[in-house]
C-alpha positions in Angstrom: -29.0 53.5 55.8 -28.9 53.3 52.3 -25.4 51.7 50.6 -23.1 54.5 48.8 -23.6 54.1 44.9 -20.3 53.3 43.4 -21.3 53.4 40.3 -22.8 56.3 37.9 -24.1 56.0 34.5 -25.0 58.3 32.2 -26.5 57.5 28.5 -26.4 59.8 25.6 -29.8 59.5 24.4 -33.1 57.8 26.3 -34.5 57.5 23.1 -34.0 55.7 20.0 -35.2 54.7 16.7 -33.9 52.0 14.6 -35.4 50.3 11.0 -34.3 47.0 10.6 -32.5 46.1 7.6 -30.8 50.0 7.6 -27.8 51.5 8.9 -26.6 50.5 12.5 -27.9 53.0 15.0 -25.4 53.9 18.3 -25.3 55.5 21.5 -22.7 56.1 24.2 -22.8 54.7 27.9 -20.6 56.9 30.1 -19.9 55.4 33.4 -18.1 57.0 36.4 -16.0 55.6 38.8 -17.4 56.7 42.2 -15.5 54.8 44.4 -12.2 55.6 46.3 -10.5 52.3 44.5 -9.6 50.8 41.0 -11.9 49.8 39.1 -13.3 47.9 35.3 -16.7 47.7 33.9 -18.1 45.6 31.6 -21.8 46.3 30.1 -24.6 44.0 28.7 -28.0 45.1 26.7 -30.9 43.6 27.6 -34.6 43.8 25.3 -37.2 43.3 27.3 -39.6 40.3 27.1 -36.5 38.9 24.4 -34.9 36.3 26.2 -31.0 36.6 26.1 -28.0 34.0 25.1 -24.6 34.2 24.8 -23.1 36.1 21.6 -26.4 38.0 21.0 -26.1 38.9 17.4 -28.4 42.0 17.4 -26.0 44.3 19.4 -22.1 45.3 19.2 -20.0 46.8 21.9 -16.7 49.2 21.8 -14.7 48.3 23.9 -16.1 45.0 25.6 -14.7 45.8 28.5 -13.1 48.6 29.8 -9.1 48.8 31.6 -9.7 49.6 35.3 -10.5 53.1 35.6 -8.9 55.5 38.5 -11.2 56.2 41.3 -13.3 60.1 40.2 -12.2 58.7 36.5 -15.1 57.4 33.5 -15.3 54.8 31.3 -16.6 55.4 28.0 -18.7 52.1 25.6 -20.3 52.8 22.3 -23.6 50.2 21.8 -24.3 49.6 18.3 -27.7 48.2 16.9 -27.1 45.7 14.3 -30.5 44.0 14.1 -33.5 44.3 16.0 -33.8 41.9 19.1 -37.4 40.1 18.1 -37.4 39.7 14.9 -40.7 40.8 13.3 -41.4 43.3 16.0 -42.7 46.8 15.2 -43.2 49.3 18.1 -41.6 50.6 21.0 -39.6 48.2 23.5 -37.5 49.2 26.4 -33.5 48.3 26.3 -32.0 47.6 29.8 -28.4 48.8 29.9 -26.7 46.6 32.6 -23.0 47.8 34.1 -21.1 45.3 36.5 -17.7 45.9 38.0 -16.2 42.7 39.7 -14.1 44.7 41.9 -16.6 46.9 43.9 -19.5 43.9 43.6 -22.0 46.3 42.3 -24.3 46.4 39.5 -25.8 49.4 37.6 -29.3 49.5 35.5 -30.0 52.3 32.9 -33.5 52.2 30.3 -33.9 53.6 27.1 -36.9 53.5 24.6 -36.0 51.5 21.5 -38.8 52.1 18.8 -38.5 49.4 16.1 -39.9 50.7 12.5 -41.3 48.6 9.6 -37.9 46.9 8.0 -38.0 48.2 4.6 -35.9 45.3 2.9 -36.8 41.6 3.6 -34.8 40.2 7.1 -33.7 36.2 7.4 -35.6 33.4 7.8 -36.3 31.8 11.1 -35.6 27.9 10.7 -36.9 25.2 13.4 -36.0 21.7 13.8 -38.5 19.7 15.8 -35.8 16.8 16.9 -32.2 17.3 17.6 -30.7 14.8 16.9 -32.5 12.5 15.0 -31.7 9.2 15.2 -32.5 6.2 12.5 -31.3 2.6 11.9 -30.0 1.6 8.4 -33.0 0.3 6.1 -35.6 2.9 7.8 -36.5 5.8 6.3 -37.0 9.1 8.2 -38.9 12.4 7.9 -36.8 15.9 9.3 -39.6 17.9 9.8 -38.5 21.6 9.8 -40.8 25.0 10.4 -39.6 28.2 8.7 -41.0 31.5 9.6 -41.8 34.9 8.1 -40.3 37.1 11.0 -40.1 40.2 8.6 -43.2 42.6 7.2 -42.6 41.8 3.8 -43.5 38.7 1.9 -40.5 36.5 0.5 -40.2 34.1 -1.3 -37.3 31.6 -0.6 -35.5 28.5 -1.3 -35.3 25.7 1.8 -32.4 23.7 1.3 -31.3 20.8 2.9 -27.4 20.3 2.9 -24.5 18.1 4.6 -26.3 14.8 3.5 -25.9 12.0 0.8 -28.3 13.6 -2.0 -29.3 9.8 -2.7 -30.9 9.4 0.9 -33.0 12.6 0.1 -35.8 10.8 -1.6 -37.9 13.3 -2.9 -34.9 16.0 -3.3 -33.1 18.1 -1.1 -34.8 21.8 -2.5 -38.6 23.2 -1.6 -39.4 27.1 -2.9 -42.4 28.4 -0.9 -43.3 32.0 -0.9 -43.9 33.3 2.9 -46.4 36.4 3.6 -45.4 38.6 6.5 -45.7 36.7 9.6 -46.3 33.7 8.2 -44.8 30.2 9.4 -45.0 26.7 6.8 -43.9 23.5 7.9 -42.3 21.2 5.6 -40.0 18.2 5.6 -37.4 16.3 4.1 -38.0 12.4 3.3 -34.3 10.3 4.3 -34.5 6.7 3.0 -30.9 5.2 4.7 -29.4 2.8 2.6 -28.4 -0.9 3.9 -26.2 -1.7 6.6 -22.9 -2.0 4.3 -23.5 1.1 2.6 -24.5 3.8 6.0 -22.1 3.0 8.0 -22.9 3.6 11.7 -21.5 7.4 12.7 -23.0 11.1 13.4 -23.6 12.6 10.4 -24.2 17.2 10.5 -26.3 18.3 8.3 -27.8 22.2 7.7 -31.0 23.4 6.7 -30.7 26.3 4.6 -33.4 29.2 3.4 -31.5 31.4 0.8 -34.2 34.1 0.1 -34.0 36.3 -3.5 -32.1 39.2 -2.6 -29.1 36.4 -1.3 -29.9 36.7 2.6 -29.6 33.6 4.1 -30.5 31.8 7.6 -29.9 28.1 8.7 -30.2 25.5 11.5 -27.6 22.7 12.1 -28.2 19.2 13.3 -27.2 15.9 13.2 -28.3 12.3 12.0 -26.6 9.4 13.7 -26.8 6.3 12.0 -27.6 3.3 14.9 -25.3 0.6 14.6 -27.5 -2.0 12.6 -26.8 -5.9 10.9 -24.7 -8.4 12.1 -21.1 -10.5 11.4 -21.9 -13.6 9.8 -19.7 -16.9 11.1 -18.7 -19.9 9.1 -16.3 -22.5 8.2 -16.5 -24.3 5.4 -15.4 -27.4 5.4 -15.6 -28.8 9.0 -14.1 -32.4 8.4 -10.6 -32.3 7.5 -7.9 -34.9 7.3 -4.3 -34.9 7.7 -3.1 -35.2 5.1 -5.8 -33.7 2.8 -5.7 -36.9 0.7 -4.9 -40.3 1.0 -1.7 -41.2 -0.8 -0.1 -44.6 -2.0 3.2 -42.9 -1.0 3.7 -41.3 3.2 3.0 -37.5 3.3 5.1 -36.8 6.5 5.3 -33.0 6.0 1.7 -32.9 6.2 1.3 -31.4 9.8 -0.7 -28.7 10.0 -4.3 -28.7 8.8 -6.5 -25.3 7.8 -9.7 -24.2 8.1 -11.3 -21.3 6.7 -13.2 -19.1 9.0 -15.2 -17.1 6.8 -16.3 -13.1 8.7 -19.1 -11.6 6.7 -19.7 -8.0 7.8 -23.8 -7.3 7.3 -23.4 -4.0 9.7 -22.5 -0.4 9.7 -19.6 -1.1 12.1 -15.9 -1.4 11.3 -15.5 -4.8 13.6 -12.7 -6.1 14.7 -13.3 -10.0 14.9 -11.6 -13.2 16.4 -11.6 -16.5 17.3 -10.8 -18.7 20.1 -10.8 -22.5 20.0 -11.0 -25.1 22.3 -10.8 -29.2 22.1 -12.3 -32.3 24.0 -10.3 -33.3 26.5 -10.1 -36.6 25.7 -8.4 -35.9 22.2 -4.3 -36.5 21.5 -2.9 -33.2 21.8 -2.4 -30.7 19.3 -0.9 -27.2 18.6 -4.3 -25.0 17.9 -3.6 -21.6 16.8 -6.1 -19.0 14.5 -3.7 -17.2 12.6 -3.8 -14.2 11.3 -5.0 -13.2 14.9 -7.3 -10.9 14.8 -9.1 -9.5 11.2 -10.0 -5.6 10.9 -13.4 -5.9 8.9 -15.3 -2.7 7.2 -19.1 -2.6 6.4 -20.0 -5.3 3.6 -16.2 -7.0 3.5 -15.4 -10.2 4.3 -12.6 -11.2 5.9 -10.2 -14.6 6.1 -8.6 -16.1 9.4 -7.5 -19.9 9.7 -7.4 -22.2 12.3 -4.2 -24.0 11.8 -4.2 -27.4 13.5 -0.4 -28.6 14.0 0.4 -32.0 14.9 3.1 -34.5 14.4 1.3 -37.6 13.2 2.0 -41.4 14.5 3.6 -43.2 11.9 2.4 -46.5 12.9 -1.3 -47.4 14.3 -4.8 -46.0 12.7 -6.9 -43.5 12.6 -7.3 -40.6 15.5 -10.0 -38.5 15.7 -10.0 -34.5 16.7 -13.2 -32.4 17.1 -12.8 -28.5 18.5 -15.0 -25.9 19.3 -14.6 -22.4 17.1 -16.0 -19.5 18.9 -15.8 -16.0 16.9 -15.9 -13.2 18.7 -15.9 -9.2 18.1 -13.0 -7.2 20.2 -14.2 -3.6 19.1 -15.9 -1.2 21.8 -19.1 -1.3 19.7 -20.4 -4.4 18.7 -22.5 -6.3 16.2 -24.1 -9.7 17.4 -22.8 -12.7 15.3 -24.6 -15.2 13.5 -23.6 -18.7 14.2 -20.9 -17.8 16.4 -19.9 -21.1 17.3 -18.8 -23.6 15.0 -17.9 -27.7 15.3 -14.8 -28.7 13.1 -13.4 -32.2 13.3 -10.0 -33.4 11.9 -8.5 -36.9 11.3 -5.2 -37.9 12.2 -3.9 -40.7 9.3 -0.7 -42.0 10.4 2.3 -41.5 8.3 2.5 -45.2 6.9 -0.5 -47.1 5.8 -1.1 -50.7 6.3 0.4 -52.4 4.1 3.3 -50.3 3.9 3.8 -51.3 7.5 3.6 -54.6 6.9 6.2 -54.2 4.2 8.4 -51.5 6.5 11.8 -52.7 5.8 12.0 -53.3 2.3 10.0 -49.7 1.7 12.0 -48.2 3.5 15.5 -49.0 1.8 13.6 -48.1 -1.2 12.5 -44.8 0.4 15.9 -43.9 1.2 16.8 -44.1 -2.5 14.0 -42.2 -3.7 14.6 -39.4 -1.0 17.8 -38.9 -2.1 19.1 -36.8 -5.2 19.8 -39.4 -6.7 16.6 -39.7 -8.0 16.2 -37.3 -11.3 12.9 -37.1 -10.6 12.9 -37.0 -6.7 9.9 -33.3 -5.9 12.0 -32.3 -3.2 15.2 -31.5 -5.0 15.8 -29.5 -7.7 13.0 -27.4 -9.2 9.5 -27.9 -10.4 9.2 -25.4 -13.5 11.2 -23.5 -16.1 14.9 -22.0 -14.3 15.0 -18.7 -15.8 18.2 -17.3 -14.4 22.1 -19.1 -13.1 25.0 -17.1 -11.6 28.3 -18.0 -10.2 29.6 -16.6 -7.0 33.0 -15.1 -7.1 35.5 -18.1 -6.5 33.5 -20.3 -8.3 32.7 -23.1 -6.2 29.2 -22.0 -6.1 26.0 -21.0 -8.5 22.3 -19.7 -7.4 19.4 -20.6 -9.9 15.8 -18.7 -9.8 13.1 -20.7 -11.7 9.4 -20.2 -12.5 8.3 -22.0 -9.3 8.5 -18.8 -7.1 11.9 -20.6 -5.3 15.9 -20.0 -5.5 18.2 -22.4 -4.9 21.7 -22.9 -3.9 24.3 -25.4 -5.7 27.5 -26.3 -4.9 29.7 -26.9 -8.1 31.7 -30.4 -6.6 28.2 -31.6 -6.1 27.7 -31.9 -10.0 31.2 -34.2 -10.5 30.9 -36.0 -7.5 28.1 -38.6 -6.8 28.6 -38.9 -3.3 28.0 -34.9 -2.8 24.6 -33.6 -2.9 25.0 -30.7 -5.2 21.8 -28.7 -3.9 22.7 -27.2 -0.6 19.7 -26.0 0.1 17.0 -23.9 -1.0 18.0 -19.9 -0.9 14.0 -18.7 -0.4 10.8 -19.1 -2.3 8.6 -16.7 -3.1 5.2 -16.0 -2.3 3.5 -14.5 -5.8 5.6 -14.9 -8.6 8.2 -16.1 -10.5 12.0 -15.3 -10.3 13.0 -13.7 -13.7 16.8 -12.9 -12.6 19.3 -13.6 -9.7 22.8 -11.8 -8.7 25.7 -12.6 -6.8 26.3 -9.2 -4.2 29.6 -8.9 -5.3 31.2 -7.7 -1.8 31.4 -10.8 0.2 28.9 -12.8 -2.3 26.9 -13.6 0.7 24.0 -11.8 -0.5 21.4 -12.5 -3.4 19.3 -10.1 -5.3 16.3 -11.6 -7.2 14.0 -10.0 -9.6 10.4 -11.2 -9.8 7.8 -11.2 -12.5 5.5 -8.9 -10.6 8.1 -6.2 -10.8 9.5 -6.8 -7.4 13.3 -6.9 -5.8 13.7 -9.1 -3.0 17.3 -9.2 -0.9 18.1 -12.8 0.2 20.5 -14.3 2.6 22.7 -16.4 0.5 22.5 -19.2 3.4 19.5 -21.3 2.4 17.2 -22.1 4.5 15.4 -18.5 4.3 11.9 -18.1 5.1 11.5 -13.9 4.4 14.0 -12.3 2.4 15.7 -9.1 4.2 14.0 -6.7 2.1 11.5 -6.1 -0.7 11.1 -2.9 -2.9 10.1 -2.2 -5.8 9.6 1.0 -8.3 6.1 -0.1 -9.6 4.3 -2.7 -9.4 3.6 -5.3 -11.8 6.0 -4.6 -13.9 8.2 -7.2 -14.5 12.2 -7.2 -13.5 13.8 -8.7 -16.7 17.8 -8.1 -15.2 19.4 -6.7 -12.3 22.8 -5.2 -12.3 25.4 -4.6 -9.0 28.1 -2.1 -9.2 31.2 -4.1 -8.1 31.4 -1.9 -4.6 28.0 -3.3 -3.9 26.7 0.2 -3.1 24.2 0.7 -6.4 21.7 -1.9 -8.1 20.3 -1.4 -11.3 17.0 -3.0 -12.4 15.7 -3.3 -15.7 12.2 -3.8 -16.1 9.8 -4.9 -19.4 7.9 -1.7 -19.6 11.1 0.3 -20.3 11.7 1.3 -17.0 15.9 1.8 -15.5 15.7 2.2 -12.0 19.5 3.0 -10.1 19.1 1.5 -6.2 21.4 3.1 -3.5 21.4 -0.1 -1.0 23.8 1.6 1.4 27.3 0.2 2.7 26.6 -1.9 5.9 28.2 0.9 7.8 26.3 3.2 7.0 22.7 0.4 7.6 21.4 0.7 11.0 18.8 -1.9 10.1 18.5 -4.6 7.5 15.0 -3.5 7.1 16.0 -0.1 5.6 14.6 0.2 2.7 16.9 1.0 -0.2 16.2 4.7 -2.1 15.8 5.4 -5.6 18.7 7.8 -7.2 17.5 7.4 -10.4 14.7 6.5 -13.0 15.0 6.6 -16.7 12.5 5.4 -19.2 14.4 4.2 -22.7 11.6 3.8 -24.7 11.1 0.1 -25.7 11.2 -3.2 -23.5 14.1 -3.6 -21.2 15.4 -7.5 -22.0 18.9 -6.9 -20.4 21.4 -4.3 -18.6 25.0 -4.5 -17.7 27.7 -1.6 -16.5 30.3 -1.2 -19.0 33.6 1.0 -18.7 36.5 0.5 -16.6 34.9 2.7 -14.2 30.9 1.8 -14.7 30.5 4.9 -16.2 27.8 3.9 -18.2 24.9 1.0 -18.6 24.5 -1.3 -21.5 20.4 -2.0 -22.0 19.4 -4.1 -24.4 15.8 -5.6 -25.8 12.8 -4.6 -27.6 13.2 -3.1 -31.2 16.2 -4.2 -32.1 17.8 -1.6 -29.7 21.1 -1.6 -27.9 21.9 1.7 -26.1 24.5 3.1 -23.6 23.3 5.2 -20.6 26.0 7.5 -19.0 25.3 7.7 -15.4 27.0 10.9 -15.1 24.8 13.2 -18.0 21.9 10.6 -17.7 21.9 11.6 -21.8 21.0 7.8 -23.7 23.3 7.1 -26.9 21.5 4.4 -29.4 24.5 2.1 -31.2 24.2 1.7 -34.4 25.6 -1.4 -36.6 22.8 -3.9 -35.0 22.0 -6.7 -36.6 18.2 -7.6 -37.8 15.1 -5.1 -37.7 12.9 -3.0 -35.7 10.9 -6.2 -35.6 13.5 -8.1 -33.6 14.8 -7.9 -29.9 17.9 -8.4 -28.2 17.3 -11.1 -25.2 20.8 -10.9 -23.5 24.2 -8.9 -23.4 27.2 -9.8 -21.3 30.7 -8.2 -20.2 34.0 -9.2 -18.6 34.6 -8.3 -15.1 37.7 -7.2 -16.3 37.6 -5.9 -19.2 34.2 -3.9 -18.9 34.5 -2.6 -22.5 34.1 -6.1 -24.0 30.5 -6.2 -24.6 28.5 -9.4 -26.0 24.7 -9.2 -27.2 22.3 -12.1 -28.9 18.6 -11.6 -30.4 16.0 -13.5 -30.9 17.3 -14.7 -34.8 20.2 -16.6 -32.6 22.6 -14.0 -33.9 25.6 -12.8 -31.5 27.8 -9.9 -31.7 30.7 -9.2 -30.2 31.4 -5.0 -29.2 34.7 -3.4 -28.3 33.2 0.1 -26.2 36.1 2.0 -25.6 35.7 4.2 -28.7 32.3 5.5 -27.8 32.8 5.8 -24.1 35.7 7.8 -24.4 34.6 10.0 -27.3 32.6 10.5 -30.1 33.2 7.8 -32.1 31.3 4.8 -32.7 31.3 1.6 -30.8 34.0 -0.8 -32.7 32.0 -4.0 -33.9 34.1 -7.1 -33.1 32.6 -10.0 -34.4 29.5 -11.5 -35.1 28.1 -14.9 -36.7 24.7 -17.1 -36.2 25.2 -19.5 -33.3 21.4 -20.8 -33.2 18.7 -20.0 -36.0 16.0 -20.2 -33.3 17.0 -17.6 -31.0 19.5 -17.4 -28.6 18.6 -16.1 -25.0 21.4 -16.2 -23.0 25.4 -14.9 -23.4 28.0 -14.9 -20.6 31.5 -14.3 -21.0 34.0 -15.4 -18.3 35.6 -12.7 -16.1 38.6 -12.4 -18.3 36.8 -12.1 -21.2 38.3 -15.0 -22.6 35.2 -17.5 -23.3 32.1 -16.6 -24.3 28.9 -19.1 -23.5 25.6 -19.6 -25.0 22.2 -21.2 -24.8 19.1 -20.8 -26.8 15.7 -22.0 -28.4 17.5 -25.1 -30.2 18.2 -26.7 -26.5 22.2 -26.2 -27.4 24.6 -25.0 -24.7 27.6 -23.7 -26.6 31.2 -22.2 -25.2 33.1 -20.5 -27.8 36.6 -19.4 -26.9 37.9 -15.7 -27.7 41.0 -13.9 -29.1 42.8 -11.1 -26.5 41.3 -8.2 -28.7 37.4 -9.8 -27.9 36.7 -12.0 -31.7 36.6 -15.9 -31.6 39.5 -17.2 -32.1 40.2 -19.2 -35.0 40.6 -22.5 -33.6 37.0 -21.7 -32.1 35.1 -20.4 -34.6 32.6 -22.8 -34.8 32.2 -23.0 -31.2 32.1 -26.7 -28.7 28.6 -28.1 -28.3 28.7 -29.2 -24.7 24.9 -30.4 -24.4 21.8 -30.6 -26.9 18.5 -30.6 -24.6 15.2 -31.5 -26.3 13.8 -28.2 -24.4 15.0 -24.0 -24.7 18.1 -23.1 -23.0 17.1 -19.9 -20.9 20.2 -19.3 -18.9 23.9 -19.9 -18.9 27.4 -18.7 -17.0 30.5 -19.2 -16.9 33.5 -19.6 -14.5 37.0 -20.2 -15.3 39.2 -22.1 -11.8 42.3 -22.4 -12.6 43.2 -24.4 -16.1 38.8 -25.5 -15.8 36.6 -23.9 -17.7 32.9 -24.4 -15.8 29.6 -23.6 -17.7 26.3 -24.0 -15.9 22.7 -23.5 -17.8 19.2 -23.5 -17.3 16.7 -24.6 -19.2 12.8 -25.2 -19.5 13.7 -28.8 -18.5 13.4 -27.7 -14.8 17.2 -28.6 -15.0 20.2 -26.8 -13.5 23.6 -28.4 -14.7 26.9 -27.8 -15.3 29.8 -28.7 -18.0 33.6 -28.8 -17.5 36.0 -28.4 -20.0 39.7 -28.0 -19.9 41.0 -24.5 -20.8 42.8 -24.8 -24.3 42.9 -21.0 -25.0 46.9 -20.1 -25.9 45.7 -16.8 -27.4 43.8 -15.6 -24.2 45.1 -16.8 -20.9 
């Protein structure tokens, strides 16, 4: 008994004719819903002896499936014929219209004649590649063959294109023009020369080849390269024999612990490799702390890359000679990997003891004599003090402490008794050294003064601990780099920094109050950036309420920032020329509109603010007179305004008391030479304790010190 057809279809023409390249042609599938349930349909065109894929191109459907249909209800499509299904085909072929429906698990075949006429405009290309994908190792070359055919009955002529790939591997060009006849298939190909190792690195790269034909119609075929992963990591360390310490001295190097060897990484592939080492020692060798630090190296195609193996060991002081040897290994830890060349390396390290021979021998009477050299006692002991130019010295608060920053990358701590009293050390320790250049400025954090701010020469701010001993400084920031921090200003509330900085550049730092600092590590935020125009030598905040900042320095120019309008106001009266540059400025704690500057002529002026802060008016000029004909490069005035300190190019440190109103006083005019160095005076400050006046310089000497004079000022207590 034959099953009950669920299904009926009926089609609105049996035949059709359709011209490639015209208008779409359509027809209508009805299809009835025969059963006694629910039901949706979904249709699919088939060409016969045209073998089907998903997303055929050459037909459209509306709707692509219909809703469920009522039982006795009908479902309507509309096919439309965008292309013909075998390209190149003239004649008749029969279309197979195919209707499923899920829910009554039945299927429904209708046929209808399609004939295909002679396109009468030129159709797309058909593009073949041979090999998908094709594979090559850097160095080799590579031919993509790639067949393109005529499908169409017109002849064309057409442009091949190959796109997607570096134009430089493409040999002899990524174009070809060939003219097709109807039918027609040429073969060509495209010739890929891959670069070395270092420059193809090892990935997939897509590609397309393109045929654009004249009238803008164009066809393509995608594939991929992939680049094999080629070369290798080469391995070395250079040297292998070390000795602790590096040389061998007259004098005991006992902080010479650790020795380093280079381990040199090479990357000759076209992998990104992530490379090791691991190192191992004879077992009958004295003990030592082995460690490859960084530990691990991230190294790109054609880079080279740095670790050390750092050998720690605390030596013998008496005895001779010990000898090391260790076994370095590299190794690669990415998923991929490159073989290494000479991947295991020898190194051998000599242990000197601390004392040599004849210093044993003579133990006791060196080492009383070794006790006295240690100490700071000794002018020119290396371990105290420091080893270059001090370019900066600041008092804390009370007074009974100064920070210096100096040209050997370090900042140190100094207690002031220290300086008066041989039996105190008066370096308490060293603050923190830095890593790339030299310290330019230092600055008290006026809240609590247990904070430093430094300014480097590479145009960085680091944030010390003012406890010495610091090996990283709390935090680092800067606006730009490499340009250099000449001065650094704190607003007494510690909130705000200002930097100046040698290309012009004022930068305003909100550092945050500690409540508000979840982490030392935050970084600090920029509220502000102004460019003045010419070299930034020094800043200070001026007015009773910092309203405004002082900046000083190239071109003879001396301006006032208000950091409410951000507007800049030049002030006039200067002395010298566009030619010369004021070096330094200073003000009073407490009196903020006191306002001292210096230039390179040695020439200082003394400025009462008040006028132009508080109005139109000019700034008042107080005073001002030659202190040094060779330039002076520091000022300071004491926190009462009362004494004004200077040091410059001449080597002489100078402390000059003032009048109430902000002149030198009379008794003072010519000023008290407390020191005459053979070398420039870079830095001074002063301190007033009680009935003391303290002034501490620095100076290209290496020298910090300090002078103490009794405080003889009636005018200006």
């Amino acid at each position: 008994m034959l099953k009950k057809r669920d299904i009926t279809t009926q089609l609105s023409t049996k035949d059709l004719r359709f011209a490639p390249g015209g208008l779409p042609v359509s027809f209508e599938v009805k299809v009835i819903n025969s059963s006694d349930r629910f039901a949706a349909f979904e249709i699919k065109v088939l060409a016969a002896g045209v073998e089907t894929t998903a997303g055929d191109y050459w037909y459209r459907l509306s709707p692509d499936v219909s809703t469920k249909t009522p039982p006795g209800d009908s479902a309507s499509f509309v096919v439309w014929l965008l292309d013909t299904p075998k390209p190149g085909f003239v004649g008749v072929m029969n279309l197979f219209v195919q209707i499923v429906s899920l829910e009554l698990h039945q299927e429904e075949r209708e046929m209808l004649r399609l004939t295909l006429e002679p396109s009468k405009v030129s159709i797309p290309l058909k593009i073949e590649l041979s090999t998908r994908p094709f594979n090559v190792r850097a160095s080799e070359s590579l031919e993509i063959p790639v067949a393109v055919t005529n499908v169409g009955s017109l002849p064309v002529e057409a442009l091949i294109r190959c796109d997607g790939l570096n134009p430089d591997w493409l040999v002899e060009g990524r174009e070809r023009r060939f003219k097709f006849r109807p039918g027609e298939k040429l073969d060509t190909n495209f010739l890929c020369q891959i670069p070395p190792p270092t420059q193809a690195l090892s990935e997939i790269y897509p590609f397309r080849i393109e045929a654009i034909q004249q009238n803008g119609s164009i066809s393509q075929a995608d594939s991929v390269l992939l680049v094999m992963p080629t070369g290798f990591i080469e391995f070395s360390c250079t040297p292998t024999e070390q000795s602790m310490p590096m040389k061998r001295n007259w004098w005991p190097d006992w902080k010479a612990n650790a020795a380093r060897y280079p381990l040199i990484f090479k990357n000759e592939g076209n992998l990104h490799q992530q490379v090791t080492a691991e190192v191992t020692a004879d077992l009958d060798r004295p003990i030592c702390n082995l460690q490859i630090e960084p530990p691990q190296a991230e190294l790109a195609p054609g880079e080279t890359a740095q670790l050390e193996l750092v050998v720690r060991k605390q030596r013998h002081w008496f005895g001779t000679t010990q000898k090391c040897t260790y076994e370095v290994k590299a190794s690669v830890l990415s998923d991929q990997t490159l073989p290494i060349q000479k991947e295991s390396q020898r190194v051998k390290l000599r242990l000197q003891p601390v004392l040599p021979l004849w210093m044993q021998v003579l133990g006791g009477l060196a080492f009383l004599w070794l006790l006295w050299w240690m100490s700071w006692l000794n002018p020119n002991n290396p371990f105290w003090g420091h080893r270059d130019a001090v370019n900066s010295v600041k008092f804390n608060g009370i007074g009974d402490e100064l920070v210096s920053g100096s040209s050997d990358k370090s900042i140190i701590g100094w207690r002031v008794n220290g300086f008066f009293n041989l039996i105190l050390n008066p370096q308490i320790g060293k603050i923190g050294k830095t890593e790339d250049k030299s310290v330019r400025v230092v600055r008290y954090r006026p809240v609590n003064n247990d904070q430093i701010a430094a300014g480097l020469e590479n145009g960085e701010i680091q944030i010390w601990s003012a406890i010495p001993g610091n090996q990283t400084p709390l935090q680092t920031f800067f606006p730009q780099k490499d340009d250099r921090v000449i001065d650094l200003a704190f607003t007494q509330d510690s909130r705000f920094l200002f930097s100046g900085h040698g290309s012009g550049l004022v930068v305003q730092w909100d550092l945050l109050p500690e409540i508000d600092r979840p982490s030392s590590n935050l970084a600090p935020t920029i509220l502000r950036k102004s460019r003045v125009g010419f070299p930034v030598y020094a800043i200070a905040l001026v007015g009773s309420r910092e309203t405004a900042l002082a900046i000083a320095g190239g071109h003879n120019q001396l301006s006032l920032l208000d950091l409410k309008t951000d507007k800049l106001q030049d002030i006039s009266g200067v002395s010298g020329s566009q030619a010369d540059y004021i070096l330094s400025i200073a003000t009073a704690d407490r009196k903020r509109t006191l306002l001292a500057t210096a230039n390179n002529r040695g020439q200082i002026q003394l400025w009462n603010l008040q006028p132009c802060l508080t109005g139109t008016a000019s700034c008042e000029l107080l005073d001002r007179w030659t202190a040094d004909p060779q330039g002076i490069h520091s000022v300071a005035l004491s926190a009462d305004g009362c004494y004004l300190a200077s040091g410059g190019e001449g080597g002489k440190t100078m402390l000059w008391p003032l009048n109430p109103r902000g002149d030198r006083s009379t008794q003072g005019a010519q000023g008290q030479e407390l020191e005459r160095s053979s070398r420039s005076i870079n830095a001074v400050d002063v301190v007033r304790v009680r009935d003391r006046i303290v002034v501490a310089r620095g100076g290209d000497d290496r020298k910090v010190s300090l002078y103490r004079t009794k405080a003889e000022s009636t005018t200006c207590p």
